[in-house]
C-alpha positions in Angstrom: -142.3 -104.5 -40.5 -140.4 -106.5 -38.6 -137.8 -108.6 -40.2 -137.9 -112.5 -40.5 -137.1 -114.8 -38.0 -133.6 -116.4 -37.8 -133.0 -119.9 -39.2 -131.1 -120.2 -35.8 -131.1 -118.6 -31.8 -127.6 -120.3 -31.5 -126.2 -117.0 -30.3 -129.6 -116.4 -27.5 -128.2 -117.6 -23.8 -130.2 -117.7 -20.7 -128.1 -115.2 -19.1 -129.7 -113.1 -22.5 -133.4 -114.3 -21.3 -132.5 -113.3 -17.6 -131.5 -109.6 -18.7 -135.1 -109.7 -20.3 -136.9 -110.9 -17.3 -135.0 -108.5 -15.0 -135.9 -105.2 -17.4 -139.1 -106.5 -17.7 -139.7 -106.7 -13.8 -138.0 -103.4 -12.9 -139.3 -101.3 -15.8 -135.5 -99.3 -16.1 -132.6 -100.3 -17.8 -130.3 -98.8 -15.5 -131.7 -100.8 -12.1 -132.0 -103.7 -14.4 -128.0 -103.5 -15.3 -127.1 -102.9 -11.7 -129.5 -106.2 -10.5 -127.4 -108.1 -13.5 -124.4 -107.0 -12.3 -123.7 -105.3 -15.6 -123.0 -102.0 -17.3 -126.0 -100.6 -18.6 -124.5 -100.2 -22.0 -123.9 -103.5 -21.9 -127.0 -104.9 -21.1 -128.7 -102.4 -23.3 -126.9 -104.1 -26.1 -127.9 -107.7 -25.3 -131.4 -106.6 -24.8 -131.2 -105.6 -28.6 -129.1 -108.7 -29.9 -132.3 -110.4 -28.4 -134.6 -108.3 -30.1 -132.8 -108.8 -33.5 -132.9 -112.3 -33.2 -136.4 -112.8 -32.3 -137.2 -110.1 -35.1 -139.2 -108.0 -33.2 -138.9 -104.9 -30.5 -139.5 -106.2 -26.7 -139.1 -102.9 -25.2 -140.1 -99.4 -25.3 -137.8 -96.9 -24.1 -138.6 -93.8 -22.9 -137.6 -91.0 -20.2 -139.7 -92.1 -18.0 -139.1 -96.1 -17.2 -139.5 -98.7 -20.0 -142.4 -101.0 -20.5 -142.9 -104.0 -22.8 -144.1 -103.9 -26.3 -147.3 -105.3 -26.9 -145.3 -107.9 -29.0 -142.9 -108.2 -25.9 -145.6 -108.4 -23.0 -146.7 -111.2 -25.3 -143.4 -113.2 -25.4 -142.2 -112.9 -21.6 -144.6 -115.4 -20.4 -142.3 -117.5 -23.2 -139.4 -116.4 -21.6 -140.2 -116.9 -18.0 -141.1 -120.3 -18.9 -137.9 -121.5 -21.0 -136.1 -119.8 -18.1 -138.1 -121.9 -15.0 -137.4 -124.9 -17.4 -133.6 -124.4 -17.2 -133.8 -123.9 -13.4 -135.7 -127.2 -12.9 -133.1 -129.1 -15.5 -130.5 -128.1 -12.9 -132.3 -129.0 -10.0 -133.2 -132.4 -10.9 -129.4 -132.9 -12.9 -128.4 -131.8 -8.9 -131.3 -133.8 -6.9 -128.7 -136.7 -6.0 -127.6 -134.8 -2.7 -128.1 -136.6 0.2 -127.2 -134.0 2.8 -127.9 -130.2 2.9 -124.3 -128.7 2.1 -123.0 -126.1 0.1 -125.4 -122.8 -0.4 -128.7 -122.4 0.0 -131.2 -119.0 -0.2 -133.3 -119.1 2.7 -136.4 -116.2 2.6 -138.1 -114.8 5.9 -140.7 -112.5 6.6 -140.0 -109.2 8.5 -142.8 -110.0 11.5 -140.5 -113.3 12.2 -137.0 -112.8 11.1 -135.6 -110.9 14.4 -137.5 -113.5 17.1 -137.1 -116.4 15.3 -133.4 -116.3 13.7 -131.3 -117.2 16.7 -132.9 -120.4 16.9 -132.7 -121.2 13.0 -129.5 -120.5 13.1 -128.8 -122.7 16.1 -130.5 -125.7 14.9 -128.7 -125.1 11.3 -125.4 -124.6 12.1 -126.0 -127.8 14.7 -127.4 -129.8 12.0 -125.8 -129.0 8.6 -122.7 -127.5 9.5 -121.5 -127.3 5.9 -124.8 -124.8 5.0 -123.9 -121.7 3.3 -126.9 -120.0 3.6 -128.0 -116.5 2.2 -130.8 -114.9 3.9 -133.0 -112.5 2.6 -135.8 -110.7 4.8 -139.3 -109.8 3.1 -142.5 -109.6 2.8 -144.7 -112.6 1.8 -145.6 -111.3 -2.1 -142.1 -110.6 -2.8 -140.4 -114.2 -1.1 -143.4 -116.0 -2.9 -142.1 -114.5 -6.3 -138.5 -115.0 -5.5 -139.3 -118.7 -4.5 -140.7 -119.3 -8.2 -138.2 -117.2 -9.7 -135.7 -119.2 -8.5 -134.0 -116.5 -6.2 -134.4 -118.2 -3.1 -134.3 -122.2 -2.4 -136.5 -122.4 1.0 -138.4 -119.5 2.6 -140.3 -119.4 6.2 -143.8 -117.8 6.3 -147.3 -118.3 7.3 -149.3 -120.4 5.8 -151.4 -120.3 3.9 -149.6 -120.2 0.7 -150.6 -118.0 -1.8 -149.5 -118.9 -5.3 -150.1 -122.5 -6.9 -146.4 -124.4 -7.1 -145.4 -124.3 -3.9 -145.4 -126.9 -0.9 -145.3 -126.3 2.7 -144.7 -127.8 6.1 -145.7 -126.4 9.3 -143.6 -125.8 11.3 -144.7 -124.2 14.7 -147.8 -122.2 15.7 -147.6 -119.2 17.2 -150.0 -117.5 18.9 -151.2 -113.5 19.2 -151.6 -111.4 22.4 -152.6 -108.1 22.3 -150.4 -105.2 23.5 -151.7 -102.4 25.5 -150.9 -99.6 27.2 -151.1 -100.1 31.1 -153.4 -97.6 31.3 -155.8 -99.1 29.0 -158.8 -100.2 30.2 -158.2 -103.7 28.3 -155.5 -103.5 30.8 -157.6 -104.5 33.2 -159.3 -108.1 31.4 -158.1 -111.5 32.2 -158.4 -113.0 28.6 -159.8 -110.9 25.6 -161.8 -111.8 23.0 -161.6 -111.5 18.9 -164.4 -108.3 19.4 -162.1 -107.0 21.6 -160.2 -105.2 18.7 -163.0 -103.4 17.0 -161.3 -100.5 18.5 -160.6 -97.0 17.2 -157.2 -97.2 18.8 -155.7 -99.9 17.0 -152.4 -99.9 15.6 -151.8 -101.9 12.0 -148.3 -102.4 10.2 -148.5 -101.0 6.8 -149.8 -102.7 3.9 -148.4 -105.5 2.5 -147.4 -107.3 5.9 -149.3 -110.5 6.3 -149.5 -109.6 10.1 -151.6 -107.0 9.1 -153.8 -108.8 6.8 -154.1 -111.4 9.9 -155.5 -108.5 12.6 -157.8 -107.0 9.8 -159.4 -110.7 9.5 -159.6 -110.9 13.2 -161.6 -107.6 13.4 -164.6 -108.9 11.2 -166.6 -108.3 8.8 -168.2 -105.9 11.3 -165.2 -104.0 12.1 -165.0 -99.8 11.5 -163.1 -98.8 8.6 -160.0 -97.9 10.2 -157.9 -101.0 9.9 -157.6 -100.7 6.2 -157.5 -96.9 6.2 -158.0 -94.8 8.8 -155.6 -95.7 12.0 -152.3 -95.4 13.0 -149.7 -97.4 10.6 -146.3 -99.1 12.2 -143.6 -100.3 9.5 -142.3 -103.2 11.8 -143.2 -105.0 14.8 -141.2 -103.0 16.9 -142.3 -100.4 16.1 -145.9 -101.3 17.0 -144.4 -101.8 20.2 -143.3 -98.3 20.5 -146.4 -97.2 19.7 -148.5 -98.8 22.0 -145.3 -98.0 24.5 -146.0 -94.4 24.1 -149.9 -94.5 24.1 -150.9 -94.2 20.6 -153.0 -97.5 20.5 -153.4 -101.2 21.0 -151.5 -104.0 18.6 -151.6 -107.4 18.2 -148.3 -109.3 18.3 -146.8 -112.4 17.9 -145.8 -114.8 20.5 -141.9 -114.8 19.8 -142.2 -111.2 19.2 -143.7 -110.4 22.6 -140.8 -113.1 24.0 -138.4 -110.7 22.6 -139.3 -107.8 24.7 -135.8 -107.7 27.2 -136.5 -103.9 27.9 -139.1 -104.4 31.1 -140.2 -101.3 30.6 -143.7 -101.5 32.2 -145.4 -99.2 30.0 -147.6 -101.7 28.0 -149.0 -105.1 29.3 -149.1 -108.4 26.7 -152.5 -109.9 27.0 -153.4 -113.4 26.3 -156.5 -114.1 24.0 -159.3 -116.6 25.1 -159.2 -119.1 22.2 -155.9 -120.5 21.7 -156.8 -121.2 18.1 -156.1 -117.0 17.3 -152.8 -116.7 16.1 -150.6 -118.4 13.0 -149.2 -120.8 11.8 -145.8 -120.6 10.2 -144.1 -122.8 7.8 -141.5 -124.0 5.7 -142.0 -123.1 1.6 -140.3 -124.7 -1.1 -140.7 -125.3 -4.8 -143.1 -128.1 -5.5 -140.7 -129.1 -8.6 -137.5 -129.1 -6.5 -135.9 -132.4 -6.2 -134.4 -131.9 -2.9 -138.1 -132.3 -1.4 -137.0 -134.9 0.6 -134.3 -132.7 2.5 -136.3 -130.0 2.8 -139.3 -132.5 4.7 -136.3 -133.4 6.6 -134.9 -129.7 7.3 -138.8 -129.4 8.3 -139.0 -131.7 11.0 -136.1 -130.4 12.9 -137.5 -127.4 12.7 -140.5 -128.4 14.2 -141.4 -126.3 17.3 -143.8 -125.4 20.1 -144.4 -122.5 21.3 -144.9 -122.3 25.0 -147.8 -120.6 26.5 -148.1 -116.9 27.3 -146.2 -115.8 30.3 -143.2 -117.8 29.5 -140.0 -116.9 27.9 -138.7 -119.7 25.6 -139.9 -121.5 22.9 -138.9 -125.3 22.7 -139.2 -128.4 21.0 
């Protein structure tokens, strides 16, 4: 039976609730201590100075991982939320700033990050010189959780958004082309079309990519079954462009991406698409709660980009 609840959680902290939350998301005590930053005895230990104060058992240990308690999987949501309340207390007690200075945790997404960094980083540093910025690379799941969890500040993916809580800003769109070999006979087309890529030959990233979700939905409803299963699998864009380099298949690619390509090596040929309207649009994500919206609009507008057609090499305001 578990024992009676304290007359007072004077002794519970946040930093107590954020070893919860971190145990809880990892399933391991061990990974959860190094995440913390903190021996796992010593986490262990705070873990059950939670427990005893909240009269009940959060976790189950075993050799195999740990899991929540019924009782526990019950309270996290609690946790999570006193947690997210804290966060926002700071934000707004911090919301005063009328310039972004000091740190701030930007989050990318793979497809992007290599093309699209030196000019971030250019306007940045030209713009808010006194930016400390962290950056963390990933895919769009795991910068969505990190935005609400309070990891990151800002992140840059395309849009749309897929969680509730979040607002966005376009930023630039950038369009596909497709890459194929030069021996392909799409190779020899002007433009190509959308139905163009219900093809046996074409190359996907690996799940979890939203550049990946994005070809699948460009194949159709009618498309074979190999873009979710059945064809090659790339875990980057460049190495998509390796593939189709060496003849395995056909990809689609970004704009910047494709821009990128300084090797000339004249094995595969970027083709434009017909409609200009297939491609994505990328944008700037931050909490909806955050009380530097205002600097973040601004951060947003000189981002703001075009990017030029296909067959040039730049992208510019």
């Amino acid at each position: 039976m578990a024992s009676p609840p304290p007359h007072s959680l004077a002794g519970l902290t946040l930093r107590d609730l954020d070893y919860v939350l971190t145990v809880s998301r990892t399933g391991h005590f061990g990974r959860a201590a190094r995440l913390c930053g903190v021996s796992q005895p010593g986490l262990s230990e705070q873990i059950r100075k939670v427990e005893s104060l909240l009269g009940c058992t959060l976790f189950e240990r075993g050799r195999r991982g740990t899991r929540p308690t019924e009782r526990g999987a019950a309270l996290i949501p609690f946790v999570e939320r006193i947690v997210r309340d804290a966060h926002i207390l700071m934000e707004q007690a911090h919301g005063t700033a009328h310039d972004l200075a000091g740190p701030l945790a930007l989050g990318i997404i793979p497809t992007l990050a290599p093309y699209y960094m030196p000019i971030l980083l250019q306007r940045l540093r030209a713009a808010h010189p006194d930016i400390a910025l962290r950056l963390t690379e990933d895919r769009t799941t795991e910068l969505t959780r990190q935005l609400l969890d309070y990891t990151l500040d800002i992140a840059i993916a395309a849009l749309p958004v897929p969680e509730p809580g979040i607002t966005t800003v376009p930023l630039f769109f950038e369009p596909f082309r497709l890459l194929v070999p030069r021996a392909h006979p799409l190779a020899a087309k002007s433009a190509l079309s959308a139905a163009d890529l219900d093809s046996a030959d074409l190359i996907l990233l690996d799940a979890g990519h939203c550049l990946r979700d994005q070809t699948v939905s460009l194949c159709g409803p009618a498309a074979p079954p190999h873009p979710d299963l059945d064809g090659p699998i790339a875990t980057s864009v460049e190495m998509l462009r390796y593939m189709v380099d060496a003849g395995e298949g056909i990809a689609v690619m970004p704009e910047l991406a494709v821009n990128a390509d300084t090797g000339a090596r004249g094995f595969s040929r970027a083709m434009p698409f017909a409609s200009p309207d297939i491609g994505r649009t990328i944008g700037l994500w931050w909490r909806a709660t955050d009380p530097r919206a205002p600097l973040f609009g601004q951060l947003a507008r000189e981002l703001t980009m075009t990017i030029k057609a296909p067959g040039t090499k730049k992208a510019e305001r």
